[in-house]
N, C-alpha and C positions, 0 to 999 in steps of 0.2 A: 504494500500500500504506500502510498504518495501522500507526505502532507507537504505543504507548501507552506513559505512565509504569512502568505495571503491569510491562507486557510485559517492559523493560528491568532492573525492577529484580528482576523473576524471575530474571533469570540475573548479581546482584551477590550477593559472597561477602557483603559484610554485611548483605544485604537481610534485614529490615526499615529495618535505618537508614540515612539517607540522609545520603551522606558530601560534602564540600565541592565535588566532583570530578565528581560524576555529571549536573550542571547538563551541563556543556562535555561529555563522554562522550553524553550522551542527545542533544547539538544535532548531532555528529558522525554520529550511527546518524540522526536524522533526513535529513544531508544524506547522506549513503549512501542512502538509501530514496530520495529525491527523484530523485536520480542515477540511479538505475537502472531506476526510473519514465520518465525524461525519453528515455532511451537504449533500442536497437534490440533488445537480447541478450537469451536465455535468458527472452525471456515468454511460452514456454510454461510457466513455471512456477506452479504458484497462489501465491498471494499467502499464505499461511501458512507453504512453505516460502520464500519471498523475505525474509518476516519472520524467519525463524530465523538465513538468511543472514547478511544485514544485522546482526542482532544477536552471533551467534559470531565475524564478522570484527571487529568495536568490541570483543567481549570479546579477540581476539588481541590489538588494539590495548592495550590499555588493560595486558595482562600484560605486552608488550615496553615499556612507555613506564615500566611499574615495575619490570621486572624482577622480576616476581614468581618465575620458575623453572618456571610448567609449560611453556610451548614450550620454553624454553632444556631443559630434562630433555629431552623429548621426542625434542627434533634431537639434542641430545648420545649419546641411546642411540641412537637411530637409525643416526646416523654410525657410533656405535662399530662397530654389527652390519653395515650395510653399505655404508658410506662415503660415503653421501650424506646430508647430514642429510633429506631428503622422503622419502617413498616414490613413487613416479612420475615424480621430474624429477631430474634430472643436478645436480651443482653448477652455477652460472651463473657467468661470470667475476665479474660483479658481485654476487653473494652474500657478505652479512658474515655471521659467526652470532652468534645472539642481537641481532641489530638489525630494522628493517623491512625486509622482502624482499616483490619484487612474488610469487615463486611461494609465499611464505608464503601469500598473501593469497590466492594462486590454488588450493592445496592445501586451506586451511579450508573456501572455498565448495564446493570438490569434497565433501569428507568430509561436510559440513554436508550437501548435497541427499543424498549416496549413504545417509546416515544416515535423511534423512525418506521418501526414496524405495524402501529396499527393495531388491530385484533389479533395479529399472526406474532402472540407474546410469547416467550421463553420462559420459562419454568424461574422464579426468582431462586431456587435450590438447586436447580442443574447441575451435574460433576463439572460438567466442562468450565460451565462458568464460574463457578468455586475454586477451581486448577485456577486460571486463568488470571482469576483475583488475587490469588494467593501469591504467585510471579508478578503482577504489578505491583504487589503489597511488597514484596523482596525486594526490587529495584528502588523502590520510592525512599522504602525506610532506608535503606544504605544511603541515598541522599539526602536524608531529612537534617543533621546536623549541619552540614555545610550551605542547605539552600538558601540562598538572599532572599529576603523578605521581599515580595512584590507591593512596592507600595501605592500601587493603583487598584489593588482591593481593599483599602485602607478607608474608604469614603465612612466610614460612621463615625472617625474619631475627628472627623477636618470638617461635617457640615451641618447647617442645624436648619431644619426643615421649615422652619418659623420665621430664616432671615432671608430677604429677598434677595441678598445680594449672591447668596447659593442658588438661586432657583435654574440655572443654566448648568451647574454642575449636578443638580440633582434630577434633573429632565434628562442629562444625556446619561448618569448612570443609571437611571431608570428604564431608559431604553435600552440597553446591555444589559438590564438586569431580569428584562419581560423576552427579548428576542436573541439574545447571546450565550444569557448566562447558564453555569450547567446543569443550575436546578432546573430553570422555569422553559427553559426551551424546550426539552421535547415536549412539552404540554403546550405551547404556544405555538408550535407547527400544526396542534389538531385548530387551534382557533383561526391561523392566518387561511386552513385548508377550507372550513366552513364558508370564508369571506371570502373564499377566491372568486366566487359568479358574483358578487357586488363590486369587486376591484376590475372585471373581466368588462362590467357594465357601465363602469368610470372611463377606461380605455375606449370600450369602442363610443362612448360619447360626447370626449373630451378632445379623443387623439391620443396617439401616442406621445407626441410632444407638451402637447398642456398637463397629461394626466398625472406629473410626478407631484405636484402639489398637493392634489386628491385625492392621491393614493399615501401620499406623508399623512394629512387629514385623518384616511381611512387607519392608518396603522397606530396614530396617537389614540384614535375613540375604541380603539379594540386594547391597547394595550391598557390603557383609565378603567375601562368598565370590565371588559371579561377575566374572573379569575384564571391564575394558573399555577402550576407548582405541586408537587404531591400531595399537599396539603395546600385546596383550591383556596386563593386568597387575592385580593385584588393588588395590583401593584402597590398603589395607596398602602396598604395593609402591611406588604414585606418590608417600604421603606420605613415604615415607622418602626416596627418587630426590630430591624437590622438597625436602623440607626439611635434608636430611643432604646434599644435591649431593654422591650419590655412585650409581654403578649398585647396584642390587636383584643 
């Protein structure tokens, strides 16, 4: 499988700009791809969802290594509701929260393919994908000591929802955080999929050339209203969870 710079910096909150961090982050997603390339598991999958894979588990990575606050929210509500912080896996003796965890690692891939896959979902307990996780879980820990902190998953400690002068920086990591990021995206591929004959209806009424306004338009009123995330919640909802670290 191929990932590209591009690919990578698709799903970084600061993308366009390229932060000190994303060198050692992008060489990590490479050796993940190469890993699972070289290994026995899960190739029946096409190579577009492997790339998604591969890049959603580097984006967990990179939030626990900075403690950015979406998994930490996430597991936190999660636990609060049902005492486990995952949904499908038990606590494990060796489960820290908020640190790397191998069923972290094992839950993203799940969500990530059930996300590109549809109804055609994979077994959240699968051997393969259990193998699979267990080798991304190896690689990662061996790097967790030395990783640089990515400080563009940092926004909960630099912004405060209530001052205007943030409101450009919390618009644009809101949009990363509904269309990028590696919790809320495969759920929000099922919402952009519903809105494609309304976006299809912009185009052929607009043009192609007028329509990119319209369709910016369409992507804000979907991203504001429609919940997403495995625990359905409105954007509104995660920014304040994540930047207030308190429940909605």
């Amino acid at each position: 499988m191929e990932i590209s710079v591009k690919d990578y910096m698709e799903r970084q909150p600061g993308n366009p700009k390229v932060a000190e961090t994303d060198q050692f982050y992008l060489w990590i997603a490479l050796r993940l791809a190469k890993l699972w390339d070289e290994s026995p598991w899960l190739r029946g999958l096409d190579d577009e969802v492997r790339r998604d894979v591969v890049l959603a588990v580097t984006g967990y990575y990179q939030d626990i290594v900075a403690d950015g606050g979406l998994w930490r929210s996430f597991t936190r509500l999660h636990g609060e509701r049902s005492g486990n912080p995952l949904p499908h896996y038990g606590r494990s003796e060796d489960y820290v929260d908020y640190e790397l965890n191998r069923d972290d690692v094992r839950y993203v891939m799940w969500w990530t393919i059930a996300g590109e896959r549809g109804s055609d979902v994979l077994d959240p307990h699968d051997a393969e994908l259990q193998a699979l996780a267990m080798a991304f879980h190896l690689l990662l820990d061996g790097e967790y000591e030395a990783a640089p902190v990515p400080r563009q998953f940092c926004i909960a400690s630099e912004v405060d929802l209530d001052n205007p002068e943030d409101a450009r920086r919390i618009y644009d990591y809101a949009y990363w955080l509904y269309w990028r990021s590696f919790l809320l995206r495969p759920s929000s591929l099922a919402v952009m999929e519903r809105a494609t004959p309304e976006a299809l209806a912009i185009i052929k009424r607009a043009g192609e050339s007028d329509a990119r306004p319209l369709l910016l338009e369409l992507n804000d009123r979907l991203m504001y209203s429609e919940p997403a995330g495995p625990i359905p919640l409105t954007t509104a909802q995660w920014l304040r969870l994540i930047i207030d670290d308190r429940l909605p």
